[in-house]
SELUMDREN-447575 format. One record per residue: residue in three letters; x, y, z of N, C-alpha, C in turn. Coordinates in nm, 3 decimals. Example, Ala and Ser with C-alpha at 12.3 -4.5 7.8 and 13.67 -1.06 7.14 Angstrom:
2
REC  kolvo     n_c1     n_c2     n_c3    ca_c1    ca_c2    ca_c3     c_c1     c_c2     c_c3
REC    Ala    1.319   -0.569    0.780    1.230   -0.450    0.780    1.320   -0.330    0.780
REC    Ser    1.285   -0.225    0.708    1.367   -0.106    0.714    1.290    0.003    0.787
END
This chain:
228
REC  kolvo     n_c1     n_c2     n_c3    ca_c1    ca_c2    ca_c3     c_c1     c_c2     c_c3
REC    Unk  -11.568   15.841   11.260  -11.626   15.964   11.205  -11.705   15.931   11.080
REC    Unk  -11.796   15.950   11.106  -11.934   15.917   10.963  -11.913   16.043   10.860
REC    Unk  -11.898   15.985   10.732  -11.873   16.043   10.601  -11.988   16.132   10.600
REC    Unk  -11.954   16.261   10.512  -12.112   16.291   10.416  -12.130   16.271   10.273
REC    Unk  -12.047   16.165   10.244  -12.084   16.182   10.123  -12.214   16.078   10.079
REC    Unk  -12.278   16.121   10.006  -12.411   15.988    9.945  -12.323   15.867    9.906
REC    Unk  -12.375   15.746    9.903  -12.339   15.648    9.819  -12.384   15.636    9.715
REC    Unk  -12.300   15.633    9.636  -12.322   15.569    9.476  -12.402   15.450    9.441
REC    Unk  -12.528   15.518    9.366  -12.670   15.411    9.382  -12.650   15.375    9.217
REC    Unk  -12.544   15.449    9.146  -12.591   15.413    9.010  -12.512   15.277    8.987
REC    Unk  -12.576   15.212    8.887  -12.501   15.093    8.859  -12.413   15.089    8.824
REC    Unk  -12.281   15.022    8.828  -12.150   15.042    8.723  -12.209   15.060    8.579
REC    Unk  -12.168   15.124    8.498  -12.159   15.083    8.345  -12.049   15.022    8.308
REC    Unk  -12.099   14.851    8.247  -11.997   14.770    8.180  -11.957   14.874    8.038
REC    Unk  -11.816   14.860    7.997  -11.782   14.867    7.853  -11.855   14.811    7.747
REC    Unk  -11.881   14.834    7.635  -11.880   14.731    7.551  -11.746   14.649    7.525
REC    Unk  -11.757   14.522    7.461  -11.639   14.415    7.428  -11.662   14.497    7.269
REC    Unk  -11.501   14.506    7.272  -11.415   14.618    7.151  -11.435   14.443    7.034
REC    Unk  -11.416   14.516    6.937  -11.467   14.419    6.787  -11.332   14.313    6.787
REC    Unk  -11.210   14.438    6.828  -11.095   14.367    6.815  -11.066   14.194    6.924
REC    Unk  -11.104   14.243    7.071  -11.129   14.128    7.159  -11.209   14.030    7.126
REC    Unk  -11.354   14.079    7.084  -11.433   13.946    7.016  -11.389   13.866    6.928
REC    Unk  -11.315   13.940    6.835  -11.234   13.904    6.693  -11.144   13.742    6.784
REC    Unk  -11.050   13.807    6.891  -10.905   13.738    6.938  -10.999   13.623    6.990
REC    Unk  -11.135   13.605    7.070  -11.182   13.481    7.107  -11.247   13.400    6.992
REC    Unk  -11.306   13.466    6.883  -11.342   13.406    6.744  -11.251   13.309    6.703
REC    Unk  -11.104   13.402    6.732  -11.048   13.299    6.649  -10.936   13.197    6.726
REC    Unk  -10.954   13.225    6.855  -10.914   13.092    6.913  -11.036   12.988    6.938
REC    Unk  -11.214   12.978    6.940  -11.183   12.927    6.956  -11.272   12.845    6.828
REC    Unk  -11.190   12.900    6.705  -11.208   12.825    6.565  -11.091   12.782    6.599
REC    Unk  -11.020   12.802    6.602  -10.839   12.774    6.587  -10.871   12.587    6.683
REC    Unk  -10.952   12.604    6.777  -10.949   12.499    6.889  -10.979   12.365    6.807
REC    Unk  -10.984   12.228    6.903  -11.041   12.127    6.815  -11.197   12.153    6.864
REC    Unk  -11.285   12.142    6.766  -11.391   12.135    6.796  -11.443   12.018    6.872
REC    Unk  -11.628   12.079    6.893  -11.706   11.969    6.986  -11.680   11.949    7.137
REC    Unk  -11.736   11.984    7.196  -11.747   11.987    7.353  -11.616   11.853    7.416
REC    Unk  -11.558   11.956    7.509  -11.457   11.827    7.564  -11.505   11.750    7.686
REC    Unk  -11.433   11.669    7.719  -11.479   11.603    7.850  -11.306   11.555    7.893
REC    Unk  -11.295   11.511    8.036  -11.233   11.468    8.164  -11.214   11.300    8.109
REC    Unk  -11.104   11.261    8.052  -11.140   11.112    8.121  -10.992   11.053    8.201
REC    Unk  -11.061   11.003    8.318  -10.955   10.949    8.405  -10.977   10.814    8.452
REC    Unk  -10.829   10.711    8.408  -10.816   10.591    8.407  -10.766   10.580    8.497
REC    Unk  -10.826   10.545    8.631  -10.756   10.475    8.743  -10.676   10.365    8.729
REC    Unk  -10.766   10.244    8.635  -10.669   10.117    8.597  -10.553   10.163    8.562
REC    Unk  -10.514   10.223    8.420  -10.402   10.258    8.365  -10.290   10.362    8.413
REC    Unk  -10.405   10.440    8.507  -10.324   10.563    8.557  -10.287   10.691    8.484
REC    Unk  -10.420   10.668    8.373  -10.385   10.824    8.243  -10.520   10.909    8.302
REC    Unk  -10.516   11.040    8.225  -10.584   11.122    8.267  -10.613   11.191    8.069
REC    Unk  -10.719   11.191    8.035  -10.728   11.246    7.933  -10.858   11.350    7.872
REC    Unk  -10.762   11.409    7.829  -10.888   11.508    7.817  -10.944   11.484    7.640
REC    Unk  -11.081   11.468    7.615  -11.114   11.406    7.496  -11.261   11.489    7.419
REC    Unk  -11.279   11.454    7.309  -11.379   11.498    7.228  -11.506   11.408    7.140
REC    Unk  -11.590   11.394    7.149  -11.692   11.301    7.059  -11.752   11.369    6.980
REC    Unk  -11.696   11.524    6.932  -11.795   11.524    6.816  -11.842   11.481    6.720
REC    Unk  -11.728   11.415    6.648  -11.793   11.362    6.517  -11.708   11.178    6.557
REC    Unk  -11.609   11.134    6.633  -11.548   11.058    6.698  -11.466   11.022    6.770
REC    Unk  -11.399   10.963    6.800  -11.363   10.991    6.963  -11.214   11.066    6.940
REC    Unk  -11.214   11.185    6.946  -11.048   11.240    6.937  -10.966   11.292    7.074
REC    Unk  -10.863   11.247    7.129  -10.775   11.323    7.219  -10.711   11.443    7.206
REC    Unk  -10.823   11.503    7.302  -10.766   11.659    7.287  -10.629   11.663    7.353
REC    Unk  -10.630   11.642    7.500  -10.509   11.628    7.477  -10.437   11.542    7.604
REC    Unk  -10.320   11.479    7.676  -10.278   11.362    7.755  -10.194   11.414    7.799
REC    Unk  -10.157   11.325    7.902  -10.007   11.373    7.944   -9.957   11.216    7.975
REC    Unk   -9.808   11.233    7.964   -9.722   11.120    7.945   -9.583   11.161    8.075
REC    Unk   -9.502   11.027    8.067   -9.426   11.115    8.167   -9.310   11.145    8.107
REC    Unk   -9.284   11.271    8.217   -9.128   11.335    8.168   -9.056   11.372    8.279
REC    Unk   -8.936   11.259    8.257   -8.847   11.209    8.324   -8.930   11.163    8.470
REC    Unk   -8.855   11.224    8.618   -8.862   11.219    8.754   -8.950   11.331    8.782
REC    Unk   -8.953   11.415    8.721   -9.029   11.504    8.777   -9.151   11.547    8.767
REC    Unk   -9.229   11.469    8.693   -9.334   11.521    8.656   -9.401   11.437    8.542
REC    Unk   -9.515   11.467    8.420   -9.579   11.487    8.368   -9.567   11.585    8.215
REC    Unk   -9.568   11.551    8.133   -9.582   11.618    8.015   -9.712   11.650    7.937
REC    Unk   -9.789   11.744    7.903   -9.938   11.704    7.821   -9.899   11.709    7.675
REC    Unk   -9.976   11.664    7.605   -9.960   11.621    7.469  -10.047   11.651    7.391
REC    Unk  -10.063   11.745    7.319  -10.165   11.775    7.216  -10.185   11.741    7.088
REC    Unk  -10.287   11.730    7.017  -10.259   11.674    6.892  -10.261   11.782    6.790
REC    Unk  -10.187   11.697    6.699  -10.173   11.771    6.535  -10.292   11.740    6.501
REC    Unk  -10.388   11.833    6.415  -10.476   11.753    6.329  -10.443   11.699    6.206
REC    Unk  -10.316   11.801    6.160  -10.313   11.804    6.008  -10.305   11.664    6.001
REC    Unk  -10.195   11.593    6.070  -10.158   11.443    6.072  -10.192   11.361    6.177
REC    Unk  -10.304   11.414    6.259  -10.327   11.294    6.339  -10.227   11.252    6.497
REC    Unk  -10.161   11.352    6.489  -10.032   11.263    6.579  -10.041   11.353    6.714
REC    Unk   -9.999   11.284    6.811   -9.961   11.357    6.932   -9.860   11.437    6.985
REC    Unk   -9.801   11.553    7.021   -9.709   11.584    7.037   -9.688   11.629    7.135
REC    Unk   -9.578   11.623    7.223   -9.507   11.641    7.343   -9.524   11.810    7.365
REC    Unk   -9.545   11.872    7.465   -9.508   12.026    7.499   -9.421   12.054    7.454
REC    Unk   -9.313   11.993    7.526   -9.203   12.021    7.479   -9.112   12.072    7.346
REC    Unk   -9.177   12.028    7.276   -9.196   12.040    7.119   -9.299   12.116    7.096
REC    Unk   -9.370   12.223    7.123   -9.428   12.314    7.110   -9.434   12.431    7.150
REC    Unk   -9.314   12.422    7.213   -9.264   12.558    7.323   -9.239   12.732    7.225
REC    Unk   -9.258   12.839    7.294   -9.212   12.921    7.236   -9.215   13.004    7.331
REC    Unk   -9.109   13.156    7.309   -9.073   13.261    7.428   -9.229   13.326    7.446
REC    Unk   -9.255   13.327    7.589   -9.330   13.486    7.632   -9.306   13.634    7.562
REC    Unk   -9.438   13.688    7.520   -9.401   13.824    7.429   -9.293   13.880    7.597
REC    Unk   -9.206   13.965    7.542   -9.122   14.040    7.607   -9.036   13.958    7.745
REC    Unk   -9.053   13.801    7.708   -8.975   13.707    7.819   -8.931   13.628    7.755
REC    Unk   -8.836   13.628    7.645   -8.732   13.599    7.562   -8.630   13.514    7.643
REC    Unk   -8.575   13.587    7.711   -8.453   13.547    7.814   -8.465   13.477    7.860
REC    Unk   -8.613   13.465    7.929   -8.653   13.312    8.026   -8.722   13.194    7.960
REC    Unk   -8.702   13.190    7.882   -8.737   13.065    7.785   -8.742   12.949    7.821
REC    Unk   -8.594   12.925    7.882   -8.531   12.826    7.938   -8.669   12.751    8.071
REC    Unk   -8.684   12.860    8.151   -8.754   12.818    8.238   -8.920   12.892    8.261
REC    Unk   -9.000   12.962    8.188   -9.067   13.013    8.111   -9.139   13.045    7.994
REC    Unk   -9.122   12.921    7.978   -9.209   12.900    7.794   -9.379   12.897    7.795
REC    Unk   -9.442   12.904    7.662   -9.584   12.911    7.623   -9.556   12.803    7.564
REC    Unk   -9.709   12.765    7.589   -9.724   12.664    7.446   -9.762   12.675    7.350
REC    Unk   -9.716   12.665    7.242   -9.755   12.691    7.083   -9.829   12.614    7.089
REC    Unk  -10.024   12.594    7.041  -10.065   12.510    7.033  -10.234   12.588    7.070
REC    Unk  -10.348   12.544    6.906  -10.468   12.579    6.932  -10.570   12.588    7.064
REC    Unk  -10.506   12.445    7.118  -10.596   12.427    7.219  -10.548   12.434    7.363
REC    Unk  -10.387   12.431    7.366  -10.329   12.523    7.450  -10.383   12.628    7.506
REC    Unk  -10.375   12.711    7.396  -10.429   12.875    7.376  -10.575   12.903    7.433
REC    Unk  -10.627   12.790    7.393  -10.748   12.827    7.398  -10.810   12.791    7.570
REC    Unk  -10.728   12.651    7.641  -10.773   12.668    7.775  -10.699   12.746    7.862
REC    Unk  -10.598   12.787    7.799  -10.539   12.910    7.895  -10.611   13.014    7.908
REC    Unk  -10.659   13.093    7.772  -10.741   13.208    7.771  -10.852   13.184    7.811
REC    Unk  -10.977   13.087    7.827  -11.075   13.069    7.889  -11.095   13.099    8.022
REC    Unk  -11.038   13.126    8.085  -11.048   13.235    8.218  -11.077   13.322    8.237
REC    Unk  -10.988   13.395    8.156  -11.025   13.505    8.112  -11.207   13.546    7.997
REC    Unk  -11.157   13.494    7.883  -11.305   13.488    7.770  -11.371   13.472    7.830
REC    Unk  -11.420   13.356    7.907  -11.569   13.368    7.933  -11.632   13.430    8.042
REC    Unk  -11.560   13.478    8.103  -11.597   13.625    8.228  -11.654   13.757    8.105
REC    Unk  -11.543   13.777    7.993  -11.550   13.875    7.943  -11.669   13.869    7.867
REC    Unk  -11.679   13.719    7.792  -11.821   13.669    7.685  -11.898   13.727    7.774
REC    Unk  -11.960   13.661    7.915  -12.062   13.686    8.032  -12.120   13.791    8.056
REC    Unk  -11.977   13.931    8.085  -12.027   14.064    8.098  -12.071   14.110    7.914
REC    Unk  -12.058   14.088    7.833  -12.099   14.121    7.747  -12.222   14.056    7.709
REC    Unk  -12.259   13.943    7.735  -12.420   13.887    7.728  -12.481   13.992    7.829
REC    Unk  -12.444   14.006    7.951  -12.516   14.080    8.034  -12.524   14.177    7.990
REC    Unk  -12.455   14.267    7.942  -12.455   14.413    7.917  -12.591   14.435    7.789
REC    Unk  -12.568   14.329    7.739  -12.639   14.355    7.574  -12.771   14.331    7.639
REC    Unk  -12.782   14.159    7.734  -12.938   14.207    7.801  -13.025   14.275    7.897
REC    Unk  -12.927   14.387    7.935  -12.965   14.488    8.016  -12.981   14.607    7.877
REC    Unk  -12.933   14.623    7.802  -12.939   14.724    7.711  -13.088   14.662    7.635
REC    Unk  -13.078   14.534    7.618  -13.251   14.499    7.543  -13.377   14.520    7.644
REC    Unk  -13.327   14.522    7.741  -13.467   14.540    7.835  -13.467   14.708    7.870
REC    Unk  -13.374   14.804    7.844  -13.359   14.888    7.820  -13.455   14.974    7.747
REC    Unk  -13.373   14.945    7.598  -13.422   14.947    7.536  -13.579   14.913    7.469
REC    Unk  -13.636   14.769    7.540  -13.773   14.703    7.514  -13.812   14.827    7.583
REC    Unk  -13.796   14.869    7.716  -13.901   14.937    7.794  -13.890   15.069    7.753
REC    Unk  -13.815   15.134    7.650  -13.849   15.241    7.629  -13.957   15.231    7.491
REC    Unk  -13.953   15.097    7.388  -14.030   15.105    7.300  -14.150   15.077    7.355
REC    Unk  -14.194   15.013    7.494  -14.288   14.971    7.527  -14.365   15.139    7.556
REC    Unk  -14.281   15.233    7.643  -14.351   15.348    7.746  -14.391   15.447    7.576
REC    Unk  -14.301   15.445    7.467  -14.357   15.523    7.357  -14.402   15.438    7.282
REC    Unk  -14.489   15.338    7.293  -14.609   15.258    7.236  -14.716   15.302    7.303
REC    Unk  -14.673   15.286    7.427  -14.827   15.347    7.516  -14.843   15.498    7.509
REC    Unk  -14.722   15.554    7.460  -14.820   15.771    7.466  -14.840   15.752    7.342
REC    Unk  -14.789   15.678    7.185  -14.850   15.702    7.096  -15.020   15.644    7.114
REC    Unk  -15.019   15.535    7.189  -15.139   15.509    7.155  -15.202   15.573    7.242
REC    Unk  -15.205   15.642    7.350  -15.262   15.765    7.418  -15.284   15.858    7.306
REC    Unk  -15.159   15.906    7.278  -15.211   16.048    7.162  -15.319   15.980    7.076
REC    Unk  -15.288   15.857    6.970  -15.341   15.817    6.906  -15.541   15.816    6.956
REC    Unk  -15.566   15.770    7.053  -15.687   15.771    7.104  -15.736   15.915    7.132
REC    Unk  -15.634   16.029    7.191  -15.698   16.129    7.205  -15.747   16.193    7.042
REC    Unk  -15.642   16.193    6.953  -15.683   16.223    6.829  -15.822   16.198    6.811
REC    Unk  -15.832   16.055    6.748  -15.977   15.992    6.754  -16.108   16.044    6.833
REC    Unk  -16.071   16.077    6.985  -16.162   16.112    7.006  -16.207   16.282    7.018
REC    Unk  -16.114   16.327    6.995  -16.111   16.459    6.876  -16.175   16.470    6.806
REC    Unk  -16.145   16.390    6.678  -16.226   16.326    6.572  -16.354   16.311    6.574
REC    Unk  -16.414   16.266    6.679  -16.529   16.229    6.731  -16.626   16.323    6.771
REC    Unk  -16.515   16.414    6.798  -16.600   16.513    6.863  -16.606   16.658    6.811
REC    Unk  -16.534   16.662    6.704  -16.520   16.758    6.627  -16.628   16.739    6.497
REC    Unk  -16.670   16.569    6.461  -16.738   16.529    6.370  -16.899   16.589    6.451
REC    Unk  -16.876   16.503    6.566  -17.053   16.540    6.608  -17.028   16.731    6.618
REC    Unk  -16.941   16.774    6.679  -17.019   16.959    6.683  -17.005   16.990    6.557
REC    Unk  -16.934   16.881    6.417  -16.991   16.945    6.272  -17.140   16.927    6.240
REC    Unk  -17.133   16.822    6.279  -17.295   16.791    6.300  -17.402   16.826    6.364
REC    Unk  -17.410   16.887    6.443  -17.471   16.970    6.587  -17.476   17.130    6.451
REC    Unk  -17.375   17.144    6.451  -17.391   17.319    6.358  -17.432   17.305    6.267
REC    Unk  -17.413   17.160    6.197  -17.531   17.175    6.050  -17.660   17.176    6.063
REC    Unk  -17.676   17.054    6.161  -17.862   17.073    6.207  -17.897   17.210    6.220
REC    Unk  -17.861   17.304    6.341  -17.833   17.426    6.385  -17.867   17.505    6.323
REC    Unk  -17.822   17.527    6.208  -17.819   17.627    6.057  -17.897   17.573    6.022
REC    Unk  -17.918   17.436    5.991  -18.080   17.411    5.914  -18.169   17.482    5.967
REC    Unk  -18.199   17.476    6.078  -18.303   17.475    6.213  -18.296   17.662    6.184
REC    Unk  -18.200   17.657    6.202  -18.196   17.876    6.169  -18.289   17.907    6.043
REC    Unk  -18.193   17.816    5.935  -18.220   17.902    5.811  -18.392   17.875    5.786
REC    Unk  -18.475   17.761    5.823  -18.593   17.748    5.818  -18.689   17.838    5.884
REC    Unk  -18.631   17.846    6.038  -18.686   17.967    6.078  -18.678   18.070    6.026
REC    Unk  -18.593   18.128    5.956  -18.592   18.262    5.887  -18.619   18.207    5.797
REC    Unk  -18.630   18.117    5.744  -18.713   18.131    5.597  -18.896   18.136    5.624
REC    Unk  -18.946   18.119    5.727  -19.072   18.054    5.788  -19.056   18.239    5.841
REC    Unk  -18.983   18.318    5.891  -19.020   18.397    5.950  -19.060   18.551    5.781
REC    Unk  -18.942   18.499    5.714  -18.939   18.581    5.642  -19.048   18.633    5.541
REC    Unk  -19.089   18.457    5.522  -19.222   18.443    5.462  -19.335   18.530    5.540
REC    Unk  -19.339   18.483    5.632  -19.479   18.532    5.731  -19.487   18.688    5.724
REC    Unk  -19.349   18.757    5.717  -19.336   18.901    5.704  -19.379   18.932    5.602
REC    Unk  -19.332   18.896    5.461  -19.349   18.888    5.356  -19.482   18.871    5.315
REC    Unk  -19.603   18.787    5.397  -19.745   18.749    5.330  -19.798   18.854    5.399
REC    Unk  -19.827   18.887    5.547  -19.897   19.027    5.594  -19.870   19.145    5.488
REC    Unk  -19.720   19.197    5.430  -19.668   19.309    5.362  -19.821   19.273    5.253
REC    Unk  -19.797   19.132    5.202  -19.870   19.133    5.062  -19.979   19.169    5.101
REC    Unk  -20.034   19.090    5.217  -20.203   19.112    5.225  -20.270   19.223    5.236
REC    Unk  -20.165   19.303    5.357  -20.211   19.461    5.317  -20.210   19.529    5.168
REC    Unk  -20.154   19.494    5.073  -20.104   19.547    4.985  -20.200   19.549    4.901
REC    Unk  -20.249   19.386    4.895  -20.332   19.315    4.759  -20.454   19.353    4.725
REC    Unk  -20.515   19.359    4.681  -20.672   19.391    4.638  -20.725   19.302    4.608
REC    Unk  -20.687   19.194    4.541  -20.742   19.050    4.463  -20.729   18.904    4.516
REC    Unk  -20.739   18.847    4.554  -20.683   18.653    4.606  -20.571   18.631    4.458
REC    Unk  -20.620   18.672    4.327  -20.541   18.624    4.247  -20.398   18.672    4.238
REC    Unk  -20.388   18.839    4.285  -20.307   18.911    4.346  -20.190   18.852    4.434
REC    Unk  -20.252   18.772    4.540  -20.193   18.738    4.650  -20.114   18.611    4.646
REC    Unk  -20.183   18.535    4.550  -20.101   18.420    4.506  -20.032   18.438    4.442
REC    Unk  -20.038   18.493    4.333  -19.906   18.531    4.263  -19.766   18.567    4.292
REC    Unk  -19.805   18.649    4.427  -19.745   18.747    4.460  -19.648   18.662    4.589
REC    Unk  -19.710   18.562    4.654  -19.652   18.481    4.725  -19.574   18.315    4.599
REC    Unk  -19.613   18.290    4.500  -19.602   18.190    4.451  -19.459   18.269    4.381
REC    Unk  -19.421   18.423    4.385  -19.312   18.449    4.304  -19.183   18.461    4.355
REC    Unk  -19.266   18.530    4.513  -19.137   18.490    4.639  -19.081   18.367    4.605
REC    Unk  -19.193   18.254    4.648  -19.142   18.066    4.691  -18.986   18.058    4.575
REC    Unk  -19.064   18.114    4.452  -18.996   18.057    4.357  -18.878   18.106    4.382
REC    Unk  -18.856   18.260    4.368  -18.716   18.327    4.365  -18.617   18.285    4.497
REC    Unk  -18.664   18.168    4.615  -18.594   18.151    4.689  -18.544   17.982    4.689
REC    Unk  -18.645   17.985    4.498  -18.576   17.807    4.490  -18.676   17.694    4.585
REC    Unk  -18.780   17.724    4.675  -18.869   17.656    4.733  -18.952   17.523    4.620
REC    Unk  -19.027   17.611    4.575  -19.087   17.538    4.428  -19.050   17.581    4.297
REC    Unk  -19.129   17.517    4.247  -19.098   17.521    4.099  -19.280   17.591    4.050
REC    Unk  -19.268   17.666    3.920  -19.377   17.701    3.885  -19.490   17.622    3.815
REC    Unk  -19.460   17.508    3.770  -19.507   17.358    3.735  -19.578   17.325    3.797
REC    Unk  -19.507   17.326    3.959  -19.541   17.256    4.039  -19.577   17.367    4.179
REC    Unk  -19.655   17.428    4.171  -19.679   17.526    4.247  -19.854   17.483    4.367
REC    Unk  -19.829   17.450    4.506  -19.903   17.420    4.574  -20.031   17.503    4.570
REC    Unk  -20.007   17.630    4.569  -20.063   17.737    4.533  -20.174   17.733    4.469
REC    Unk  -20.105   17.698    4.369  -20.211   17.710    4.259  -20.285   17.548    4.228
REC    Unk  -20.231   17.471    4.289  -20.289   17.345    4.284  -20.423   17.325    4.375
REC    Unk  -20.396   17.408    4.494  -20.479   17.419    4.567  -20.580   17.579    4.536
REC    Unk  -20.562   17.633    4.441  -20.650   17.713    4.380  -20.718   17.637    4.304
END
């Protein structure tokens, strides 16, 4: 019988890694011996060791034998340099007290630290991932509001552009007006006189007082009368 329900297309959402968890791998793995480890296994001798070259050659950590049954690993002290048996580093499971006997942890930096690595670096992983899914996220939303500001930004401008030229278009405009009516007003203005005048000296005057009172010329400098 076929479902109706849709399938779930959205992606999981990872958690973020809490300050406190980052904190607990911080400090195992300062707590650890530093510098990348390596595998070394002596077929001649028959040891198996696990070791470090950061700054020179240190044993992280060996195993020796104990008794018939097995194998012991051995970690080192730094404070002093020395190797020490598991066994001697044992301590109870939180809330497995009782089973001690046959159930112990190992007290021990680097113990700690390849036990929990199973765990940490799955958890480190989803948290690199998460953060670079949140930056490309995030990039592509600064990218899509880069591109409408600079859309708006261009429409402005050419706003600008076009609000400058029809300022310009209406100033010509009004020039172009006010000349005509000044050209028309005149022309009204010289017939009124001519009917009016009796004299040429009359008529110049009489037009040379208009020019002036509309700021055209100056009386100094009057065409008028230059050309009289």
């Amino acid at each position: 019988m076929m479902s109706n329900e849709k399938p779930n297309t959205e992606q999981a959402t990872v958690a973020p890694m809490s300050a406190e968890r980052l904190a607990e791998i911080k400090a195992r793995e300062q707590a650890a011996t530093p510098g990348e480890w390596y595998w070394n296994v002596n077929t001649s001798c028959h040891t198996v060791v696990l070791e470090t070259y950061s700054n020179y050659r240190t044993i992280v950590m060996d195993c020796v034998r104990w008794g018939m049954g097995g194998a012991a690993p051995r970690f080192r002290d730094m404070a002093i340099d020395l190797m020490h048996r598991c066994e001697t580093l044992l301590k109870a499971h939180h809330n497995r007290e009782h089973h001690f006997s046959w159930c112990a942890n190992i007290d021990h930096p680097d113990a700690a630290f390849i036990a929990h690595a199973r765990a940490d670096v799955p958890a480190l992983l989803a948290e690199v991932e998460r953060l670079r899914a949140e930056n490309a996220r995030l990039t592509a939303e600064i990218d899509s509001m880069a591109s409408t500001l600079y859309h708006q930004f261009a429409l402005c401008e050419a706003a600008k552009d076009d609000e400058f030229t029809a300022s310009v278009q209406r100033l010509e405009l009004r020039e172009q007006v006010d000349e005509m009516s000044d050209d028309a007003n005149l022309g009204i203005f010289v017939r009124e006189v001519m009917s009016e005048s009796t004299s040429r000296e009359g008529f110049y005057a009489a037009v040379t007082e208009y020019m002036e009172k509309e700021g055209e010329v100056k009386r100094d400098d009057d065409p008028l009368r230059t050309a009289r």
